[in-house]
TORKOL-4160 file (C-alpha; in steps of 0.2 Angstrom, whole numbers, padded with zeros to 4 digits, m for minus):
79
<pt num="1" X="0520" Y="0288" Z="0316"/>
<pt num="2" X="0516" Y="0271" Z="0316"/>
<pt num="3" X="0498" Y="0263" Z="0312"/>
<pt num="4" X="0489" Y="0246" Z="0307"/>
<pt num="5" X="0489" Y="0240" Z="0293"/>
<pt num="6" X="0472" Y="0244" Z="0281"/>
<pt num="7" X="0466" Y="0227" Z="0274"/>
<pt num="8" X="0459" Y="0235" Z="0260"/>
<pt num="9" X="0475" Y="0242" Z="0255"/>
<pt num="10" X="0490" Y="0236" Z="0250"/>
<pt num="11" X="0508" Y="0244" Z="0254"/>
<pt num="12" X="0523" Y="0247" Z="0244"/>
<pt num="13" X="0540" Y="0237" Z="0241"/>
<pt num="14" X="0549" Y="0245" Z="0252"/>
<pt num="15" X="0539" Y="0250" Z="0265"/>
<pt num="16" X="0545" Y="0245" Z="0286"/>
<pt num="17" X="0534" Y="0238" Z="0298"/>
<pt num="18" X="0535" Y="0230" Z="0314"/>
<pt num="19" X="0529" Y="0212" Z="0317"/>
<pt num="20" X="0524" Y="0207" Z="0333"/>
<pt num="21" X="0525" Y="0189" Z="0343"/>
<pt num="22" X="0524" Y="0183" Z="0357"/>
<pt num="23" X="0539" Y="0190" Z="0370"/>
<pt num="24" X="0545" Y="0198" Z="0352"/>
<pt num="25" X="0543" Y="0212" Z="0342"/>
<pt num="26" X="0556" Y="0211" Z="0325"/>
<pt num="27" X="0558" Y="0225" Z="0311"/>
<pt num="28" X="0556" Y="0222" Z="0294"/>
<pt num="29" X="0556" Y="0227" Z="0276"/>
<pt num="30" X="0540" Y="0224" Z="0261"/>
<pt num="31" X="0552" Y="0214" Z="0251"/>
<pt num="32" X="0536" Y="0205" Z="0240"/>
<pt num="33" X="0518" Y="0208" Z="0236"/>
<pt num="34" X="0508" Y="0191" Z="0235"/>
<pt num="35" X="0493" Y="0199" Z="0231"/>
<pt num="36" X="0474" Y="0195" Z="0240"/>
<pt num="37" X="0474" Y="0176" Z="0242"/>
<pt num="38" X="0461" Y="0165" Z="0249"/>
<pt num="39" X="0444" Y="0165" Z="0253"/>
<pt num="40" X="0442" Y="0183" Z="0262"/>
<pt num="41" X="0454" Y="0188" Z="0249"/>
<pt num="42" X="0467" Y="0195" Z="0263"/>
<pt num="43" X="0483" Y="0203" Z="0256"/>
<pt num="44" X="0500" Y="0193" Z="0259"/>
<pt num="45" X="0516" Y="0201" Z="0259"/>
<pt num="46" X="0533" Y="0196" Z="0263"/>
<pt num="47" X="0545" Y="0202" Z="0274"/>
<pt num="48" X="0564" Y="0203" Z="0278"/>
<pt num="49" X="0571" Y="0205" Z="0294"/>
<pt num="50" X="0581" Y="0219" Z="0296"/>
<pt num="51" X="0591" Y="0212" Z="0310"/>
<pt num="52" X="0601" Y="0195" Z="0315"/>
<pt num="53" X="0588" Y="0183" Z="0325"/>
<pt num="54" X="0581" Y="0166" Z="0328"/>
<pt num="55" X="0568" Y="0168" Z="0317"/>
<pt num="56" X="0567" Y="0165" Z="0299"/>
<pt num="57" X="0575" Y="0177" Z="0286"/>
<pt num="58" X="0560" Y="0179" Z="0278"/>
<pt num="59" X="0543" Y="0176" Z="0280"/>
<pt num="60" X="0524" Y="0179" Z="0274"/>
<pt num="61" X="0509" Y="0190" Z="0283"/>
<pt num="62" X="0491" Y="0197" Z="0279"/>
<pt num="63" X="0496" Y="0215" Z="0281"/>
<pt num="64" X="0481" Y="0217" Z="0292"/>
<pt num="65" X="0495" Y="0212" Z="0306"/>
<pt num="66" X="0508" Y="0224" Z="0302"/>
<pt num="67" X="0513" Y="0236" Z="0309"/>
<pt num="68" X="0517" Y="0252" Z="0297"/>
<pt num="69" X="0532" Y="0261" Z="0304"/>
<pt num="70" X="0539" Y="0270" Z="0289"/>
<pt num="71" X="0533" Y="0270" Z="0270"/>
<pt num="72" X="0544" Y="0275" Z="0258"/>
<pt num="73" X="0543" Y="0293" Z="0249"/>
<pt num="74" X="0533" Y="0298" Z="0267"/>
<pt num="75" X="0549" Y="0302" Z="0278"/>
<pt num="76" X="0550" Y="0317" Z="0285"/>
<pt num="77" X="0562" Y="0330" Z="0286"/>
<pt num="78" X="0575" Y="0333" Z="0295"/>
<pt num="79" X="0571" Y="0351" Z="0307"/>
């Protein structure tokens, strides 16, 4: 079950979300907290890649927009 990000909570390490661009949506890992950073305080965390791309290996986003596919210790069980 995927969801948006809450701004006013943080995620753990860990954690897989989806990050959306234009004509691009790429899945990655919370590989670092950055913690609440600038004037609206938004959270910054960064991200791996989980697959081979263009883009950059790793980079940083307000967790506002990411997408939460799968937190870790919340899988479900195999039926």
């Amino acid at each position: 079950m995927s969801r948006k990000a809450d701004k006013a909570h943080g995620v753990p390490l860990g954690t897989r979300v989806r990050v959306h661009f234009p004509g691009a949506v790429l899945d990655a890992e919370v590989v670092e907290d950055r913690g609440f950073i600038g004037i609206d305080g938004r959270q910054i965390v960064v991200v791996r890649t989980l697959q081979e791309t263009y883009f950059p290996r790793e980079m940083e986003f307000p967790i506002a927009e990411l997408e939460i596919v799968q937190v870790p210790g919340q899988e479900q069980a195999a039926a």
